[in-house]
C-alpha positions in Angstrom: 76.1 -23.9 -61.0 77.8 -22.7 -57.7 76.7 -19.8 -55.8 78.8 -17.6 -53.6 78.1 -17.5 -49.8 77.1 -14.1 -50.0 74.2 -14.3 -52.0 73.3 -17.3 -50.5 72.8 -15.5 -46.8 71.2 -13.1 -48.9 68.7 -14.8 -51.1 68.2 -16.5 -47.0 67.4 -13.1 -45.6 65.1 -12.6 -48.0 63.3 -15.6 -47.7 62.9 -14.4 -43.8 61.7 -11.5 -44.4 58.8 -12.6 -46.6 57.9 -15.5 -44.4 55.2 -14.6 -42.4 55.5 -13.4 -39.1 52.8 -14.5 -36.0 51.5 -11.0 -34.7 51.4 -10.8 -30.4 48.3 -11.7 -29.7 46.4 -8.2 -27.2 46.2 -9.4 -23.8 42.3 -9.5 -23.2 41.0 -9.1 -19.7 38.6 -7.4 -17.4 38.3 -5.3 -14.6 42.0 -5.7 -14.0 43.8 -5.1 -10.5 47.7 -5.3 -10.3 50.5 -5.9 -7.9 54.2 -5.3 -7.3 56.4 -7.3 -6.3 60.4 -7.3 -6.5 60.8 -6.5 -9.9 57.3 -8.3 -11.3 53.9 -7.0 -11.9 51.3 -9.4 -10.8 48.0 -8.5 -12.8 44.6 -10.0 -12.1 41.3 -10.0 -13.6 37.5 -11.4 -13.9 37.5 -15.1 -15.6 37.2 -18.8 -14.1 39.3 -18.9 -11.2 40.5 -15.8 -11.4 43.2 -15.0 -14.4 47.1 -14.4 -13.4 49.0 -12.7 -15.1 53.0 -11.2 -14.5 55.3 -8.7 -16.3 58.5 -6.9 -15.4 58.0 -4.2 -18.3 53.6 -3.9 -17.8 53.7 -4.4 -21.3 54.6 -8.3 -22.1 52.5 -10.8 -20.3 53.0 -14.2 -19.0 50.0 -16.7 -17.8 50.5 -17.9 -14.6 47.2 -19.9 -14.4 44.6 -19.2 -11.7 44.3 -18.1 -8.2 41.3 -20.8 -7.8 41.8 -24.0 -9.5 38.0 -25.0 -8.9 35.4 -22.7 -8.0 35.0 -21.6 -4.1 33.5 -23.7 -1.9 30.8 -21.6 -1.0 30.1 -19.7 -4.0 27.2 -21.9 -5.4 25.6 -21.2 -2.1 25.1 -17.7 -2.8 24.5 -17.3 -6.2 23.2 -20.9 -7.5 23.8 -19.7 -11.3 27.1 -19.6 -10.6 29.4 -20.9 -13.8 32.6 -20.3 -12.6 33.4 -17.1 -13.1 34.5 -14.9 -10.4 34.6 -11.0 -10.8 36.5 -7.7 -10.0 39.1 -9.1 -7.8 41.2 -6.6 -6.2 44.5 -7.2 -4.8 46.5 -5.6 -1.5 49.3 -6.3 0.9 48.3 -6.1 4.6 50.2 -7.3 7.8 53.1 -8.8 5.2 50.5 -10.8 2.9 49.1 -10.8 0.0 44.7 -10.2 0.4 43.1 -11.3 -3.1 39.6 -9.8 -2.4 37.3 -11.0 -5.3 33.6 -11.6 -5.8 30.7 -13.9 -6.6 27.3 -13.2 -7.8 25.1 -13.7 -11.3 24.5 -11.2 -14.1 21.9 -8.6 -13.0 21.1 -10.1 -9.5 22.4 -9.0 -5.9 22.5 -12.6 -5.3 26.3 -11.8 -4.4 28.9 -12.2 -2.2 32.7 -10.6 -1.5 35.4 -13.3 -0.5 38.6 -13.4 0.6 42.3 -15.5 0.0 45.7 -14.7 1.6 49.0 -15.7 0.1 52.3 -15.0 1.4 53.5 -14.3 -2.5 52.5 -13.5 -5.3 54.9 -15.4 -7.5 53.6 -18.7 -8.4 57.2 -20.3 -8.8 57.9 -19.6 -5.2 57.6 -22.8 -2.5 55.3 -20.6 -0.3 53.0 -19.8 -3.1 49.4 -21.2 -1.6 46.7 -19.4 -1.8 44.0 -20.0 1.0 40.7 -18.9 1.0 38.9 -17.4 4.1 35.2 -17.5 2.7 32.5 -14.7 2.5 34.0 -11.1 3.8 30.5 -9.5 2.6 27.0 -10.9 1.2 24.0 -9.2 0.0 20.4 -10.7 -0.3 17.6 -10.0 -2.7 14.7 -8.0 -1.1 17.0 -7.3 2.2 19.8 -5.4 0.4 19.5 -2.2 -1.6 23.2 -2.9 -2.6 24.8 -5.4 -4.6 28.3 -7.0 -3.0 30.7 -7.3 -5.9 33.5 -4.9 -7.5 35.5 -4.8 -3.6 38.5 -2.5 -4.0 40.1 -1.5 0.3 42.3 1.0 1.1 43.7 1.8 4.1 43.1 5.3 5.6 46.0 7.6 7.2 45.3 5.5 10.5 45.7 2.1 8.7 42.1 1.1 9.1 41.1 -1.0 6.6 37.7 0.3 4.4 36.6 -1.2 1.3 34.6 0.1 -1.3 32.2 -2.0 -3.7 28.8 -2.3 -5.7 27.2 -1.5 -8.2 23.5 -0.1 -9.3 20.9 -0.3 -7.2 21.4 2.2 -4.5 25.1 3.0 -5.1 28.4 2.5 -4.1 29.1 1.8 -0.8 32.3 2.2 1.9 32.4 -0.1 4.9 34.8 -0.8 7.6 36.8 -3.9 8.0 38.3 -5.5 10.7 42.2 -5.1 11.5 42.7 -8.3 10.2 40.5 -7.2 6.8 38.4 -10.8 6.8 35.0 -9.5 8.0 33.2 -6.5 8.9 34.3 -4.0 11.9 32.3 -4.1 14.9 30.5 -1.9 15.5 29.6 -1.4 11.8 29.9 1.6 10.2 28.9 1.8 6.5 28.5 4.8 4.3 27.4 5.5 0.8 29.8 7.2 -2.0 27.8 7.3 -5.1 24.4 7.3 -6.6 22.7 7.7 -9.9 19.0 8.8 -10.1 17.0 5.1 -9.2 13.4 5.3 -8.7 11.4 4.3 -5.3 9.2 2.4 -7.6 11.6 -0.2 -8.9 11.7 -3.4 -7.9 14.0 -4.0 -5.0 15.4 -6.9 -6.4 16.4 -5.2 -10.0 19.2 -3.3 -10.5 17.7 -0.2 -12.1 18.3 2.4 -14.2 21.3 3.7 -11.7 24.5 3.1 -13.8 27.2 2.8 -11.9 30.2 0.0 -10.8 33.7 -0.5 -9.6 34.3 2.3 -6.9 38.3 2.3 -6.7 39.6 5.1 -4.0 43.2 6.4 -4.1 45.4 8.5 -1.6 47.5 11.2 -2.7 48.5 14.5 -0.5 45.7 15.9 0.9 42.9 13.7 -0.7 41.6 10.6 -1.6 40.0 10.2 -5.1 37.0 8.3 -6.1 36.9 7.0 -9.1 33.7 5.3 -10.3 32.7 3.4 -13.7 29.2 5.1 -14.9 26.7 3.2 -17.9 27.0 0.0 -19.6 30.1 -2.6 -20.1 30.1 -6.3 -21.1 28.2 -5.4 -24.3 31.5 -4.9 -26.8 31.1 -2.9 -29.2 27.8 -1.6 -27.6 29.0 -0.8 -24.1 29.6 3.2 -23.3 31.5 2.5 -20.0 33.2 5.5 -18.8 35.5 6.8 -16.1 34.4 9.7 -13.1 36.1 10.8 -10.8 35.9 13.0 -7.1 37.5 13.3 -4.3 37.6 14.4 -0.1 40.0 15.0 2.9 38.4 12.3 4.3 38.2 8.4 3.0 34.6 8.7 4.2 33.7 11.2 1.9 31.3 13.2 0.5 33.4 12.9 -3.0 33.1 16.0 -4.6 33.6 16.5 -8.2 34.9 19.5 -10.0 32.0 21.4 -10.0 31.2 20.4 -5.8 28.2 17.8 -6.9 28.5 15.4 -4.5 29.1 11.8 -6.4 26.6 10.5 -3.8 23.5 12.9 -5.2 24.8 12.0 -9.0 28.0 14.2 -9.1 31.1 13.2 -11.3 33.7 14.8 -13.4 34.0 12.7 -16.3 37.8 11.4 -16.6 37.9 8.7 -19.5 35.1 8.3 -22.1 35.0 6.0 -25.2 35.6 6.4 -28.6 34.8 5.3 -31.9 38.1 2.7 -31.9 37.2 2.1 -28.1 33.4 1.7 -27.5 34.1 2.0 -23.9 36.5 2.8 -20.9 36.2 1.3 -17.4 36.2 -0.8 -14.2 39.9 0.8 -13.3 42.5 0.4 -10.3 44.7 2.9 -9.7 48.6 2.7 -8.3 51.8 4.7 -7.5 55.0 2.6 -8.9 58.2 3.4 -9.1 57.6 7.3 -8.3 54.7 7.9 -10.5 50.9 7.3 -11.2 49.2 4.8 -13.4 45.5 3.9 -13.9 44.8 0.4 -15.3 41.3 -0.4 -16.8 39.6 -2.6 -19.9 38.2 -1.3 -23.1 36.2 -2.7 -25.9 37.7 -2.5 -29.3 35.3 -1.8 -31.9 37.8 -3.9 -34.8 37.9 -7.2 -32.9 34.4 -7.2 -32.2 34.2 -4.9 -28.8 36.4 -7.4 -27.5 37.7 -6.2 -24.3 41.9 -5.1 -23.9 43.7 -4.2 -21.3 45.1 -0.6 -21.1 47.4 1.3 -18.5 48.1 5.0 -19.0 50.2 7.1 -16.6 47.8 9.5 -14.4 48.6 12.8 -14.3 47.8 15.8 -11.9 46.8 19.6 -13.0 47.2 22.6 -11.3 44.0 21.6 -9.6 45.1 18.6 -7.9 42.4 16.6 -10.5 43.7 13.6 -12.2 44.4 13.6 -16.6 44.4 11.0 -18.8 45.8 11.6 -22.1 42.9 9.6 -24.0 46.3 9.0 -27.0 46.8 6.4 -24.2 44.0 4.4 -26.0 46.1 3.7 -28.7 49.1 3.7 -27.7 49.1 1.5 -25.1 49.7 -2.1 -26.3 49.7 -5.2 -23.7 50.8 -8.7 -25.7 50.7 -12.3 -23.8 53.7 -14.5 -24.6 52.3 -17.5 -25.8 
């Protein structure tokens, strides 16, 4: 029996159709931060060492390993429970490098401390790729802090003076001055406080309350910079009800007002992102300005794989108002896969 070429490609074809075909696998991370550089998007997020990611198209993902191939040499120090996760990293170039701020602490304690490493590039291929870490930027202390030093995100004001943002619970959000060269705390200090959710005096110092609130990010654009701010619960999956706020001032110091002028710091916030029942909740979110427009990046727990947490990015848009939009289609329709 002899069979013509023809049907043989076809009868191949249509063996390759049926085979099975390995589905991307969702790219799975938290409290992601991102960079540009040259044509590649550098994305970061919570995990042991710090996960690295990069991109040209923000869509498909490469692993590029980890900023921190042990843990940092003083993290045990500060929060003895340590186990080798470091959290909420946020990424910035200042004075032509690359400042990976990123933080230490234990779940539900202000046993916690910010840090800092400098690299020269971002891209891991690259001879000058060394990351080098310049120890504790920020610390907070059970009983002497009302404020817990993790989720750092800095900006630099129309002056270039560096400020970063960070906490979470307790007594809110805070903004602090850095020095020009962003590795400690200006002197003379000058702190102030951006958010707050209703706490009681009566609560232990040392817990974090009731006062739900994380991950203050603050963006310049015209004549304002915008607070956004994660409000509730994450890290539960499927039972998390994270969401996005946001508000905003002339002035990096604030007060943040939201839409309705409720200061953020006396429990204001317009809501910007909630969950839903395919996403059980929205949150911990960066915000950037590439290649002439907006985009907010942020995690959310998918209720089908078990609230696992997925990265999303969704362009931000602006209404007549000047207030941010995020089409909440973005949910689903965003899609990040890592090349395995």
């Amino acid at each position: 029996m002899s069979f013509s070429r023809s049907k043989i490609l076809a009868a191949l074809g249509l063996c390759l159709a049926l085979a099975p075909v390995a589905a991307a696998r969702q790219i799975d991370v938290h409290d992601p931060v991102m960079a540009k550089e040259g044509d590649t998007f550098y994305l970061f997020s919570t995990g042991p060492g710090i996960t690295l990611y990069s991109s040209t198209d923000m869509k498909t993902w490469s692993r590029r390993g980890r900023v921190f191939p042990g843990d940092p040499a003083w993290a045990k120090s500060v929060a003895p429970s340590f186990n080798g996760h470091i959290w909420a990293p946020d990424v910035v170039r200042h004075q032509g490098l690359y400042y990976l701020y990123y933080s230490v602490s234990a779940f539900g304690k202000n046993t916690s401390a910010i840090g800092l490493t400098i690299n020269k590039t971002l891209d891991p291929s690259s001879p000058d790729y060394r990351w080098e870490d310049q120890g504790i930027v920020l610390r907070s202390v059970p009983h002497r802090d009302l404020w817990n030093a993790i989720d750092p995100a800095v900006i630099a004001d129309e002056n270039g003076t560096l400020w970063m943002s960070f906490g979470s619970f307790w007594g809110g959000l805070k903004l602090v001055k850095l020095s020009p060269d962003g590795k400690s705390v200006a002197e003379p200090q000058e702190w102030h406080t951006l958010a707050k959710r209703e706490r009681s005096v009566l609560v232990d110092d040392a817990d974090p309350g009731p006062a739900q609130l994380e991950a203050p990010f603050i963006f310049r654009r015209g004549d304002y910079y915008y607070l956004f701010v994660s409000w509730d619960k994450c890290c539960r999956g499927a039972e998390s009800d994270y969401k996005m706020v946001v508000g905003r001032s002339r002035s990096v110091t604030g007060p943040y007002v939201d839409r309705l002028g409720r200061d953020l710091a006396q429990g204001g916030g317009t809501l910007l992102l909630a969950g839903t029942a395919e996403w059980a909740g929205v949150g911990h979110n960066s915000v950037y300005h590439f290649d002439g427009r907006d985009w907010i990046v942020f995690h959310a727990y998918e209720t089908a794989d078990g609230g696992l947490q997925k990265l999303k990015i969704a362009e931000l848009t602006w209404d007549s108002g000047d207030w941010p939009v995020v089409d909440p289609a973005a949910l689903n329709a965003y899609v990040g896969t890592v090349k395995e």
